[in-house]
C-alpha positions, 0 to 999 in steps of 0.5 A, spaced: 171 189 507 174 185 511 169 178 510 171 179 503 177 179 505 177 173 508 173 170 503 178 171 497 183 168 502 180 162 504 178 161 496 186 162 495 187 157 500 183 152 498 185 152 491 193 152 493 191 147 497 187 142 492 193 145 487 198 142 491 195 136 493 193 134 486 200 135 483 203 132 489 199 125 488 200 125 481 208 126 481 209 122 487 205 118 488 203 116 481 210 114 479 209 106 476 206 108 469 202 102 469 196 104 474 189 104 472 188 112 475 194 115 470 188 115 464 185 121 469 191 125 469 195 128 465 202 125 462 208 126 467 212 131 462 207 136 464 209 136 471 216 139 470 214 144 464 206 147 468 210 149 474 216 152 470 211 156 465 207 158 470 214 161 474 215 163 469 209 168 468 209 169 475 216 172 472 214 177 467 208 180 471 212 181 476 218 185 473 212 189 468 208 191 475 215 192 479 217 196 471 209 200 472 210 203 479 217 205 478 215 209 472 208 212 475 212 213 481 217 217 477 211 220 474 209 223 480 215 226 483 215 230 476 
């Protein structure tokens, strides 16, 4: 179990990392609108919203699976 551990972590790592570099590249680096690579990324007003929706989500999910331990915890001791 422990190779598939360090599997997924190295799968998470990697893709965090592509992530990071990808969106580093396109906000920073890519700040004049006239450069022949913007036909590759996507438009600038995405890099504000993309983030905030996905903290978003991350949000919502962790109140709902916080919400869930705490009533099946609830459940147990009754």
């Amino acid at each position: 179990m422990e190779l598939a551990d360090r599997a997924v972590g190295l799968l998470l790592t990697l893709t965090s990392l592509s992530i990071f570099t990808y969106y580093t590249f396109w906000v920073i680096i890519l700040a004049s609108s006239d450069h022949f690579v913007h036909k590759y990324f996507l438009p600038q007003e995405y890099a504000i919203l993309i983030p905030v929706y996905a903290a978003m989500a991350l949000i919502c999910f962790l109140s709902v699976f916080v919400g869930y331990v705490m009533l099946k915890s609830k459940k147990k001791k009754a």
